[in-house]
C-alpha positions in Angstrom: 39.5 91.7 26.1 38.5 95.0 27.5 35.5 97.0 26.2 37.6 99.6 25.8 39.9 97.5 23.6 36.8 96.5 21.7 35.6 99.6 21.0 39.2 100.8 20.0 39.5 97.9 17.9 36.3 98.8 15.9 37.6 102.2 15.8 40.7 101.5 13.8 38.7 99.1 11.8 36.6 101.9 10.7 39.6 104.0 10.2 41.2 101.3 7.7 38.4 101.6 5.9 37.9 105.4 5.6 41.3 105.2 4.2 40.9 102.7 1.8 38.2 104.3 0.0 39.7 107.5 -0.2 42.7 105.9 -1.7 40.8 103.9 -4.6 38.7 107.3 -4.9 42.2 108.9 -6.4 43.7 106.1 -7.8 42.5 106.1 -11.5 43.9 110.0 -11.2 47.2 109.3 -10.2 49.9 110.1 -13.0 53.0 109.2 -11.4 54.5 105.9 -11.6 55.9 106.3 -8.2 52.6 107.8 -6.9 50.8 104.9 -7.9 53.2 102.6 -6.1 52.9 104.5 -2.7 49.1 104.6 -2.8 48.7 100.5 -3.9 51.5 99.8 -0.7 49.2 102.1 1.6 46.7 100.4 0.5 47.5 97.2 0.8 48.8 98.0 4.5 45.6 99.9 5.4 43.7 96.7 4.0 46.0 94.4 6.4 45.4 96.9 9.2 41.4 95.7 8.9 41.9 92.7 8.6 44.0 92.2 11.5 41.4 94.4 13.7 38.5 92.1 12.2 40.3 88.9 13.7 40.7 90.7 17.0 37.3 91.8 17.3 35.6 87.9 15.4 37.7 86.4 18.5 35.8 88.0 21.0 32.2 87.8 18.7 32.1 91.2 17.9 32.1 92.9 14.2 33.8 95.5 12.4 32.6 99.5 12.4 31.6 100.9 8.6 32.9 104.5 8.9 29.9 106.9 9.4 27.5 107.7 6.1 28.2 111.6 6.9 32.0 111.4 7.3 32.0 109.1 4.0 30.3 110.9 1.7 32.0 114.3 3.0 35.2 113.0 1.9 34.2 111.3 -1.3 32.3 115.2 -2.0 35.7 116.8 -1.0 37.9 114.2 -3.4 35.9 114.9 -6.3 35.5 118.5 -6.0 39.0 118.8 -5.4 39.7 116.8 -8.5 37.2 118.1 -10.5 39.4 121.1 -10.6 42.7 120.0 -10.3 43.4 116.3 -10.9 47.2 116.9 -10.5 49.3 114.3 -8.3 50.0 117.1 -6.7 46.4 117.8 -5.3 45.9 114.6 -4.5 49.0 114.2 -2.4 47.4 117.5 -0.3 44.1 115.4 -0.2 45.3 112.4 0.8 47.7 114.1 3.7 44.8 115.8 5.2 42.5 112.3 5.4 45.8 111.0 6.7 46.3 114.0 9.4 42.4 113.4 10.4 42.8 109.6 10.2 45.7 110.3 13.3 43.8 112.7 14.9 40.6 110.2 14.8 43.0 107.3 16.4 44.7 109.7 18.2 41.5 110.7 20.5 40.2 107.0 20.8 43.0 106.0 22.0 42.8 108.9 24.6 39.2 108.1 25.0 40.0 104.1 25.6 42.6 104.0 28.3 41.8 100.5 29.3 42.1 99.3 25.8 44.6 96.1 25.8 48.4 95.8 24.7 46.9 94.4 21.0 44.3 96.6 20.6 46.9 99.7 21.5 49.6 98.2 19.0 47.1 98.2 16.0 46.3 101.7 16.4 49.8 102.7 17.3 50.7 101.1 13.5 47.5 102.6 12.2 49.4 106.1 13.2 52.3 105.0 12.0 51.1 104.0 8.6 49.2 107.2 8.1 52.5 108.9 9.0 54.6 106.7 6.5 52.1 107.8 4.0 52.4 112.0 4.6 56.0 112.0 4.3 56.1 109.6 1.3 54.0 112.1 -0.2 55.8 115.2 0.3 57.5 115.1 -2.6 54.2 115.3 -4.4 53.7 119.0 -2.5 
């Protein structure tokens, strides 16, 4: 496996996990029944998404990436501000697209950034986008 690839790998890792905690952040907020649903099967795929990038990266020794201390506590600032004020489905369907339009921006540049990254390593992050995707227009109805 590349270096590339392993610093792609921890990458999306990190990413999985950005996700996740914004997710449960909003969680005990969400009045929708359907809501609910979408956010627990993001979850859950965003979880699997970590995982998988954790077996990548165990096989070649390596460890997982814990998102950066700044970025985390900016978004967990920004969720509870946000829902401080408005604890609507509707606000946190706006929160939660813009963490998942900076979560394919972030994968998005590393994969740009990591051209030499291998076939598996590329894959993951290609689903990563795609998940994060799946998640925006599932919650446009929430808008």
């Amino acid at each position: 496996m590349t270096e590339d690839s392993i610093h792609l790998l921890k990458e999306c890792d990190s990413g999985t996990k950005t996700a996740v905690n914004s997710i449960r952040e909003v969680l005990d907020n969400v009045k929708s029944e359907k809501l609910l649903d979408i956010l627990t099967a993001s979850l859950q795929a965003h979880e699997a998404l970590g995982d998988e990038a954790n077996e990548l990266l165990e096989k070649e020794g390596e460890s997982g990436k814990e998102p950066n201390p700044m970025a985390r506590a900016m978004s967990w600032l920004k969720i509870n501000t946000h829902l401080m004020g408005d604890n609507s489905d509707q606000t946190i369907a706006h929160l939660m697209t813009d963490g998942c339009n900076m979560g394919i921006k972030q994968i998005s540049i590393y994969k740009n950034k990591y051209p030499t990254a291998d076939k598996a390593a590329e894959r993951l992050a290609d689903r990563l986008i795609k998940e994060e995707q799946k998640l925006i227009k599932d919650l446009m109805e929430f808008m």
